[in-house]
C-alpha positions in Angstrom: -32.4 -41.9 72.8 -34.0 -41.7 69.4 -36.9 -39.0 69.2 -40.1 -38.8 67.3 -41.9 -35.8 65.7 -45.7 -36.0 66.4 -47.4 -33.1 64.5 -50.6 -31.3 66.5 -52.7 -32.6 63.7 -53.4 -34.7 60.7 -53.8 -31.2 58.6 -50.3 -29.8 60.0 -49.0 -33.6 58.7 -50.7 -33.1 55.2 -49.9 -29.7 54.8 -45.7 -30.1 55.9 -45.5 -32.7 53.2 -46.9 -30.9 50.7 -44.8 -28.2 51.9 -41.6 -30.3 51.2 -42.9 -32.2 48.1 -43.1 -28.2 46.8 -39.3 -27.3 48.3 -37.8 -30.2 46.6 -39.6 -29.2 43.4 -40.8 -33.2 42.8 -43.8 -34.1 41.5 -44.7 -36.9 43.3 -43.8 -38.8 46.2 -42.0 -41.8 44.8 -39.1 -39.1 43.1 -39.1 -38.1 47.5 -38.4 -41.7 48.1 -35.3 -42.3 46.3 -33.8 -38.8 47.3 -34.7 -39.8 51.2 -33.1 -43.8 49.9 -36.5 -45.0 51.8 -38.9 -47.2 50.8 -41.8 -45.6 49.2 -44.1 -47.2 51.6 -42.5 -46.2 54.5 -42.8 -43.1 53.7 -46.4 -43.0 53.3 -46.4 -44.3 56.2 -45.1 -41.5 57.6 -47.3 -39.4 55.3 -50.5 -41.0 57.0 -49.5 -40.5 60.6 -49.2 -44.4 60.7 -45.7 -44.4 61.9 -44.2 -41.4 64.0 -41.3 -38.8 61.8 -38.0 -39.5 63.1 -36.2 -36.6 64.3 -33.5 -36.9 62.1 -36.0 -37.3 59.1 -37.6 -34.3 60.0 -34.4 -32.0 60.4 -33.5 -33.4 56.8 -36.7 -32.4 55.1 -36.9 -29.1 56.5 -33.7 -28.3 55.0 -34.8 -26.7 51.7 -37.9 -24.9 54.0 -38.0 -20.9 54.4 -37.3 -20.1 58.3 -40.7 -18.5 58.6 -42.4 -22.2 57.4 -39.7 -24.0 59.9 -40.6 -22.1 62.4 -44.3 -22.9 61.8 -44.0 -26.6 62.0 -41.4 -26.6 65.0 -44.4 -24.5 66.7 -47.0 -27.2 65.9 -44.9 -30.6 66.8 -43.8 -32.6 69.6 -41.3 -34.7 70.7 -41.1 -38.1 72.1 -39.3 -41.2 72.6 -39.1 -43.8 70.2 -40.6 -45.9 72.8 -42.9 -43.4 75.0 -46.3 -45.4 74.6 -44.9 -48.4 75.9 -43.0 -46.8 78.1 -46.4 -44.7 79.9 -48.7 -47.6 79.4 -46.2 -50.5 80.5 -45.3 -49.0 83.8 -48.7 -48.6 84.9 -50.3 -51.9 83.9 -47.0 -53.8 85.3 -47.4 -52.3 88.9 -50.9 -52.8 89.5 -50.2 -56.7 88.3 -46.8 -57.4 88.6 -46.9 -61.3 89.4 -49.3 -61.9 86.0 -46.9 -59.7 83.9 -43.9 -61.5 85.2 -45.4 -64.8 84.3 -46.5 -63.7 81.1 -43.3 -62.3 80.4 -41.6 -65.8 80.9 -44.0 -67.2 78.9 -43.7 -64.8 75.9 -39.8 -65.2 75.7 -40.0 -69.5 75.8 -42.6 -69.1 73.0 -41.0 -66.4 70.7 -37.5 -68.9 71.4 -39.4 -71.5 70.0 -40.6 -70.0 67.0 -37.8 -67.9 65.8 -36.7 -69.7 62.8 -32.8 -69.5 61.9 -31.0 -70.8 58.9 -27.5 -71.1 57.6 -26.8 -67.5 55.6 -24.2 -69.2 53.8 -26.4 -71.8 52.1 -25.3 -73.6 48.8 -26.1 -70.5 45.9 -28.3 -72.2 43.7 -30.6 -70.9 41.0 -33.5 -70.3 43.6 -31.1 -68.6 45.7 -29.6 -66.5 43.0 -33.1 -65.8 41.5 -34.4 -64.8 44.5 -31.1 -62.3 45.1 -32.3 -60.5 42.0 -35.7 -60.1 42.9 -34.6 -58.5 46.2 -32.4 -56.1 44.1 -34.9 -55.4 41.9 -38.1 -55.4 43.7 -36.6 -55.4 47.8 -35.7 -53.7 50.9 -34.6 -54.9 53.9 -33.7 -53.1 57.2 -34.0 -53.6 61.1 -36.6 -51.8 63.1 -35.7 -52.1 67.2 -35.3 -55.8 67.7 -37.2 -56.8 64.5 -35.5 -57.3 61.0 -37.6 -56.9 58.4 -37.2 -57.8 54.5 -40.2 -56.7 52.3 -41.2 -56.9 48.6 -44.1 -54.7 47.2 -46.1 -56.0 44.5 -48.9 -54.5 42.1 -52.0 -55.5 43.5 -54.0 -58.0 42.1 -51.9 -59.0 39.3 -49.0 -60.3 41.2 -50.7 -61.2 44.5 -50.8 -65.3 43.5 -47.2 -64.6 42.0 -45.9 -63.8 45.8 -48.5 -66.2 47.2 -47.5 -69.2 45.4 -44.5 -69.0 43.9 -42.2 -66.2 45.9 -43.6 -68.0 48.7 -42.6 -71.4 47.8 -39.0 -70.4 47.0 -39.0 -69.0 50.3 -40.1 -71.8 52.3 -37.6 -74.4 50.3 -34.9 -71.9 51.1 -35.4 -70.5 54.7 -38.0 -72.3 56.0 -39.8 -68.7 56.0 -43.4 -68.2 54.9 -44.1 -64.6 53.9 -46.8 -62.8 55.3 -48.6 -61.1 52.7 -51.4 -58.5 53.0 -53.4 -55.7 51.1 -52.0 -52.1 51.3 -55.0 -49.8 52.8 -53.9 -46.8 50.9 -51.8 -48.1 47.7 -53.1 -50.4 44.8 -50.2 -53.0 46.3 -49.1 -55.8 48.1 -47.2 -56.0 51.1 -44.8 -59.5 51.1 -43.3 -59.4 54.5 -40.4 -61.5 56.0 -39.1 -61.5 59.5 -35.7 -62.9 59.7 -32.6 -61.4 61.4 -30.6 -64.1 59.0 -32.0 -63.1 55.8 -31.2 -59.7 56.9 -27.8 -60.6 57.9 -27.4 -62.4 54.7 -28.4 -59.8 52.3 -26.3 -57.3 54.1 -23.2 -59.4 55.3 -23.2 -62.0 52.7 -24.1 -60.8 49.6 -22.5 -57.1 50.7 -26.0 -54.9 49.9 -27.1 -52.0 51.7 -30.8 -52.4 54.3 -33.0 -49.8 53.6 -34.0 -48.7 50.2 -31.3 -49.6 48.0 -32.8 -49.4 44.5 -30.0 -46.5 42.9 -26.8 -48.2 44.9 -27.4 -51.7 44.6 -24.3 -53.7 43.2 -24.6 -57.5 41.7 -22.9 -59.4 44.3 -19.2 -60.7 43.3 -20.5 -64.4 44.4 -22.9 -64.3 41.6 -20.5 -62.9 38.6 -18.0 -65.1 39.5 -20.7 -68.3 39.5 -21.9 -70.6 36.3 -24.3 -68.9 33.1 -27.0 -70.6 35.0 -26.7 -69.0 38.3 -26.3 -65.0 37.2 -29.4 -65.8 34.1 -31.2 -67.3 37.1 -30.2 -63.7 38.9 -31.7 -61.8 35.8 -34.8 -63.2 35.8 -35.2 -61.9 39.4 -34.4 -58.5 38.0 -36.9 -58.8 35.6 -39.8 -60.4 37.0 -39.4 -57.2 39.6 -38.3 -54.2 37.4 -39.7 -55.8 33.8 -41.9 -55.4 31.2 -43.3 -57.1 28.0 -46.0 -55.1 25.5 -46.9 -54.6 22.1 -46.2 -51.8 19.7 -49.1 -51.3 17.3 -47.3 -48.8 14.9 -48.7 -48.6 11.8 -45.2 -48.4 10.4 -45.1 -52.2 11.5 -46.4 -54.6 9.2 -47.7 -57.0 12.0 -48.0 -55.9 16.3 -44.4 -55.7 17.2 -42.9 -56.8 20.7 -41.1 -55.4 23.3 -39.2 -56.8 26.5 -38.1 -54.1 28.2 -35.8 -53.9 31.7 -36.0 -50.2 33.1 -34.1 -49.4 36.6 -32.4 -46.1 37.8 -29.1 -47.7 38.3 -26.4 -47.4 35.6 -24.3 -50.2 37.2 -26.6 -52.8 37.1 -28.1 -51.7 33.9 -24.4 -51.8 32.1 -23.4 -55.1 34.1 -26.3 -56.8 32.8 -25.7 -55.5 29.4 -22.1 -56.9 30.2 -23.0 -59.9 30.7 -25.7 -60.3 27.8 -22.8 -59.5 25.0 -20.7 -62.2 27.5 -22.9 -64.9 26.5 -24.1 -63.7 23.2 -27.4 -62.3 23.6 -28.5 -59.8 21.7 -30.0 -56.7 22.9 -30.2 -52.8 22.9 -29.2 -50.9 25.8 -30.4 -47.0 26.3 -29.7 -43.9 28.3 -27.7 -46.4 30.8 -31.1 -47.2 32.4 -33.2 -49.3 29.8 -32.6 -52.6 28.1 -34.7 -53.8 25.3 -35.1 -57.0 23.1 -36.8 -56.0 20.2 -38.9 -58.4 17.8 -39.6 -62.2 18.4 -36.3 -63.7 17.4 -34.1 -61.8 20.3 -36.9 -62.5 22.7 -37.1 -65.8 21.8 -32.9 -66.0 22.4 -33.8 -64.1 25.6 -36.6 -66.3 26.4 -34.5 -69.6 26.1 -31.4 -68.4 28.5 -33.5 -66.7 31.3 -36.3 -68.4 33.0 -39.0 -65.5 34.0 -41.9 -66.5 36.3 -44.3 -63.6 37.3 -47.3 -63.8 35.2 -47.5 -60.3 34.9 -44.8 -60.8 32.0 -45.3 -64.7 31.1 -48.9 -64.0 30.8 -48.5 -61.3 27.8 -45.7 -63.3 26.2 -48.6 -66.6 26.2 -51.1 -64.5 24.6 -48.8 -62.4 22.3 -47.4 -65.8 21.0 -51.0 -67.4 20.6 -52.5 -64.6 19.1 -49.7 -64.2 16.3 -50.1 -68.2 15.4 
């Protein structure tokens, strides 16, 4: 059975991470993140003593640790089962009121039975469907924890909280049936967007062939979205870009007038140069750079860009609106 690392103290917790932040020679924790390929907010979740180290976790980050330091932190651990609370707690309560738990029990399964929502993973791929593939590449993780599948989005809070409030979650709802369950971060300026689904797990994974947990440096553009119609895979790149996109102004003096920029930035070459691929496929101009950057330069190529792909989180249209009005 899977073990978990309890450290003696919240201190011996702060002071191991720093410990490995320092071994890895990174400077902060999201560069930790995508060498562990887990979600950034998992992590601090680990960070903050919110969720128990796994064992293997642990083994892995003491790697690059002196023996003297291992030794330290292997002196001020313990370890438990991944299910030891329950397992101390539930044995207790449930034979001192065995009848009561029994019924509740019965109760609990009809009720979850009833609610647990399941749809067809191999649903018509539409443009919401496709758009909502690349904001999951872009912006996504998904992964199963015990009997719970869970696919998340993070957005910057508060500019994009009434993006994944009203319009994530409406594509959502059309698609799945699935309202998100949003809620504040208590320790990052962000936005949790939650989904419980074992079929939109199974259909990111098994369908549409990507990788649960963090996936941001080995995601692939699914093969049933290249091979589909322009609108589908420009649907798909406005995903990518209302997640990983950006839109601001360059006030050079060297420019006669404020000059704009649309830029896509992700750490993955593949998509970076399919995309590009894809762009000179149906003759949009653009500039790609250092395999990890796309840029439209200047109104008329975003205008071009602007009329083949459909973005929708304010946190870009927003800019676009005001650059537009301002330079009328």
């Amino acid at each position: 059975m899977e073990k978990r690392v309890i450290f003696n103290s919240n201190k011996i917790r702060d002071l191991f991470f720093l410990q490995i932040l320092n071994s890895f020679k990174l400077k902060n924790w999201k560069s930790l993140s995508d060498i562990l390929k887990i979600n950034r907010n998992i992590l601090a979740d680990y960070r903050f003593g919110r969720l128990t180290l796994p064992e293997d976790l642990y083994e892995k980050l003491t790697v690059k640790l002196d023996k003297s330091k291992v030794n330290f932190f292997n002196k001020n651990i313990s370890y438990k089962n991944r299910n030891w609370g329950n397992i101390k707690g539930g044995k207790s309560a449930y034979l001192k009121n065995k009848e009561v738990f029994d019924k509740g029990r019965e109760k609990a399964i009809k009720v979850r039975r009833e609610k647990v929502h399941r749809f067809d993973i191999n649903l018509p791929l539409n443009r919401e469907l496709s758009y909502f593939i690349g904001l999951f590449i872009g912006d996504g993780f998904t992964n199963k924890y015990g009997r719970y599948y869970l696919t998340q989005f993070v957005g910057h809070f508060p500019s994009e909280v009434n993006y994944y409030k009203r319009i994530v979650s409406n594509i959502s709802n059309n698609l799945f049936g699935i309202i998100p369950k949003i809620k504040k971060d208590r320790v990052a300026n962000a936005i949790r967007v939650n989904l419980y689904s074992k079929d939109l797990f199974l259909m990111f994974t098994k369908r549409f062939k990507n990788l649960s947990g963090r996936k941001s440096l080995t995601a692939l553009i699914p093969n049933e979205i290249l091979n589909s119609e322009k609108e589908i895979i420009m649907s798909f790149i406005a995903g990518i870009y209302d997640a990983e996109g950006s839109f601001y102004i360059d006030k050079r003096k060297s420019y006669k007038k404020p000059y704009p920029i649309l830029e896509l930035h992700m750490h993955n070459p593949r998509i970076i140069n399919k995309i590009s691929d894809l762009f000179n496929k149906f003759g949009i101009p653009h500039y790609i750079r250092d395999n990890i950057r796309i840029y439209f330069y200047g109104e008329a190529k975003i205008n071009i860009f602007l009329k083949n792909v459909k973005i929708l989180n304010p946190k870009i249209t927003n800019k676009i609106k005001k650059f537009y009005e301002n330079s009328v």
